[in-house]
N, C-alpha and C positions, 0 to 999 in steps of 0.2 A: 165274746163267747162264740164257739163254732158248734152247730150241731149235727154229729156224723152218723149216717144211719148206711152200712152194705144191703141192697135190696135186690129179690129175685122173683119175678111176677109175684107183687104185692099181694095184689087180689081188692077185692071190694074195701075192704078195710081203710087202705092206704089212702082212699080222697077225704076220710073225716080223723086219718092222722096229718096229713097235710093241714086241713083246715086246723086243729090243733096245735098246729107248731106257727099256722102264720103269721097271729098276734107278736112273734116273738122278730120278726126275719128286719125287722127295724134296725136293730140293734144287735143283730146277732146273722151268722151266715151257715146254710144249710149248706152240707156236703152230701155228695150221695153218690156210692159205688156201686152202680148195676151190673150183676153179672149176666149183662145178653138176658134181658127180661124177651118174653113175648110177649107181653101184653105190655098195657101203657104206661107201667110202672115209671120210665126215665120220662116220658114225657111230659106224665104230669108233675113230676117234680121241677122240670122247667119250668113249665109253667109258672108254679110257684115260687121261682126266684132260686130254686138251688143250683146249685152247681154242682153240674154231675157228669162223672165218669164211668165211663163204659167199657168195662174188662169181657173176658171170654171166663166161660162158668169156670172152665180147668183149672182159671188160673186163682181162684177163691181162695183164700185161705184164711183162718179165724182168726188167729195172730198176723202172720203176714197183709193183710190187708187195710187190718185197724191201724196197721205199725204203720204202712203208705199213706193212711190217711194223715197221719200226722202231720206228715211233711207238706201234707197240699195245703194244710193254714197255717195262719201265721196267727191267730188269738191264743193268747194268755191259756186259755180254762177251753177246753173239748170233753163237750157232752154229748155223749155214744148211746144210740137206743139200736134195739131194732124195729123191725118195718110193723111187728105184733103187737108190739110195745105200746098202750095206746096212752098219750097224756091225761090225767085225771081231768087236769084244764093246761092253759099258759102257763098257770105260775109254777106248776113243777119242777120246772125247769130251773128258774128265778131261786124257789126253795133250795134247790138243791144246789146251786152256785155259790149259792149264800155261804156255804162251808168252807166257801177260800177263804170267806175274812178272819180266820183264822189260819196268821202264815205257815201252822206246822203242819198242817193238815195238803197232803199230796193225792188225794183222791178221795172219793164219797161217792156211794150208790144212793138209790132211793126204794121206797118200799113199791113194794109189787101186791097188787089187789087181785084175789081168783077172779073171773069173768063171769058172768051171768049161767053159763053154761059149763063151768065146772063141779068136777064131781065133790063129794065128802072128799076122798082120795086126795085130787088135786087142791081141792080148798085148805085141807090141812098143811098139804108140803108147805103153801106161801103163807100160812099163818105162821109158820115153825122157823120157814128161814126169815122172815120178814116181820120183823113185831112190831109192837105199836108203839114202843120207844127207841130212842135215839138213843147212839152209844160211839164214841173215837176207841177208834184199840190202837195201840203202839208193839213197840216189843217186849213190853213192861210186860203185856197182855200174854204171851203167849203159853205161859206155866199156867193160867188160870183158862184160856179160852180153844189152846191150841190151835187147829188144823184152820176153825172160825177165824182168826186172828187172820189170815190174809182173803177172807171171804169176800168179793166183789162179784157183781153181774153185771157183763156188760147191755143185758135190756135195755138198764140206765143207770148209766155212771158216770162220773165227772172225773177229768184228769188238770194237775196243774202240767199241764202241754212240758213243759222243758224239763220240771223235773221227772218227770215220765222217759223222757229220751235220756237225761243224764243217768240213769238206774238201767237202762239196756232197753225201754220202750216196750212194744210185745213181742212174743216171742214168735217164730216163723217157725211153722214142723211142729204143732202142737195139734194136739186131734180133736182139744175142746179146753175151754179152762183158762183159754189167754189170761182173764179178765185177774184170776188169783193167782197169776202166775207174774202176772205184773204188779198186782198189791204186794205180795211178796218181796220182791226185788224192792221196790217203795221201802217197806219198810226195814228191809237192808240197810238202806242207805238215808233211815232216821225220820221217813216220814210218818207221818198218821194217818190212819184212814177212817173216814165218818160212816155212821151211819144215819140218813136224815128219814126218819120214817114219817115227816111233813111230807115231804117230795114224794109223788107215788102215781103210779102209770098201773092199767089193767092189765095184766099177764100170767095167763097158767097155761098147762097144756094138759088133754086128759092121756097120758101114756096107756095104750093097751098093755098088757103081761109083757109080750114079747119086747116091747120097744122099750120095756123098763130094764127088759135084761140086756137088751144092747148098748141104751145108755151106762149101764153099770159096767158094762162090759169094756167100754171107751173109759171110761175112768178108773179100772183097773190100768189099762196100757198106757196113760198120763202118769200117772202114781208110780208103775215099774219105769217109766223113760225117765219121769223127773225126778227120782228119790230126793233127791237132795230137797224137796220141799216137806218130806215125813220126815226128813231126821232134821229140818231147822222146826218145823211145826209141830210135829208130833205124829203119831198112826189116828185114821180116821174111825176106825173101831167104838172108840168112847161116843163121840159124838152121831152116829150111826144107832146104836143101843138107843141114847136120849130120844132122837127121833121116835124109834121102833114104842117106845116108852109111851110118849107123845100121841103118836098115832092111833095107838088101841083106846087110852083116855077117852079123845077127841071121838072115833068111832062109836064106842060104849053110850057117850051121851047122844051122839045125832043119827049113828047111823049104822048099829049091830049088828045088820044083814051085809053088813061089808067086812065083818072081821074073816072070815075065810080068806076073803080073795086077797086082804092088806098081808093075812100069813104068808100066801102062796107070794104075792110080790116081794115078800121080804126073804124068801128063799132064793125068787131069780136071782134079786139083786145080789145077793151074796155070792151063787153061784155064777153070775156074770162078771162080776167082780175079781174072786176068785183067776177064771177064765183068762180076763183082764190082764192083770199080772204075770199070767204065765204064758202069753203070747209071743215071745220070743221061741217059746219051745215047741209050735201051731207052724203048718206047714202056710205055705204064703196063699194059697187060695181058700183056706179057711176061715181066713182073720176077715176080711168084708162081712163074709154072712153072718158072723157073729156082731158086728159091728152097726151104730146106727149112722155113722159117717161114714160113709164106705167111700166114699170120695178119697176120703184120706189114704188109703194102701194104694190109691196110683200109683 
């Protein structure tokens, strides 16, 4: 097993996901692509026994980087977190590997826990996209689950390493989304993808308004570059609604004085979305500011 993590001044975090992942470095080998940290982000994964490489931030990329990482091991099964990502304990990991022993199965994520410090808001998304049970989809799935059907995060995810590169590996030029964009292709080419909701790391973020319409915004312009992934999956509309559905429930019962502001998000979102898709028609210095990767319009 390889575990690959791309990291950019960790921050505090990173020495008690280190300690988290050590139990594990026996039997398994840490990768680590720092893009030019200043702080002691690459050194203390030294430390630690990983192996790590050290790119210039420019040269980052979401796809293109995880896709190099491939090529730097040589194990079977590569499990991708990132640096926020943090292990519930060791066996996360372990749990979530577990799902190769089943040969059909080409990939599995694990679930994602809100943090201590997340809002109603944020606690709801990762109870929504992350349940508390397990489920494999195939392409049998997709008439019944659509756009879900190729759903991964690469937070934490498992790939069977070969057939991932037999399928086209990740893509390079992609602005967010590697992660479905490579369950996708997977499942092209007949594999299955788990979901282990055993396996589970703490991960949410609280997005302000803004940053939710920019997210939205970057997944509007995935969705217009990659069409081919709505007319093999289906439009994300249906399962959007379900959310929106979801969201109001979950608020009504915990937390009422947030239904304003989950409206007004689910407006940006739309109209960032929206936005999104019609970015080719955006003159080229407007597309950053609207964007929460702005890295990406280099």
């Amino acid at each position: 097993m390889a575990i690959c993590v791309p990291t950019l001044n960790a921050g505090a975090l990173w020495r008690t996901w280190l300690e988290r992942v050590a139990p594990l470095l026996g039997d398994a080998t840490l990768y680590v692509v720092d893009s030019s940290s200043t702080d002691e982000t690459a050194e203390l994964a030294r430390r630690a026994g990983a192996q790590v490489r050290v790119i210039e931030r420019a040269a980052f990329g979401h796809g293109k980087t995880r896709d190099e990482m491939l090529y730097l091991m040589h194990e079977d099964i590569a499990v991708f977190l990132t640096q926020d990502a943090l292990p519930v304990d060791a066996q996360a990991m372990q749990q979530l590997v577990a799902a190769f022993d089943d040969p059909s199965v080409g990939a599995a994520f694990g679930r994602q826990l809100s943090q201590a410090d997340a809002s109603h808001i944020a606690a709801h998304a990762r109870r929504f996209n992350y349940p508390a049970h397990s489920y494999t989809a195939s392409n049998a799935d997709i008439p019944r689950l659509g756009i879900k059907t190729a759903f991964l995060s690469n937070s934490f995810a498992a790939y069977r390493r070969q057939a991932l590169i037999d399928a086209g590996g990740f893509p390079h030029g992609t602005i967010l989304s590697e992660d479905m964009i490579a369950g996708a292709r997977l499942l092209q080419y007949g594999w299955r993808l788990t979901y282990c909701a055993e396996a589970c790391v703490y991960h949410s973020h609280n997005y302000t308004l803004g940053e939710e319409a920019k997210r939205y915004f970057d997944i509007g312009v995935l969705h217009g570059r990659e069409a081919w992934l709505l007319a093999r999956l289906g439009k994300p509309e249906g399962e959007g609604a379900r959310f929106v559905r979801s969201e109001a429930k979950y608020l009504v019962q915990r937390a009422p004085w947030r239904l304003p502001e989950a409206a007004l998000r689910t407006l940006l979102k739309y109209a960032g979305y929206r936005l999104g898709r019609a970015e080719r028609l955006m003159p080229a210095w407007l597309k950053p500011r609207l964007s929460m990767h702005r890295g990406y319009w280099r």
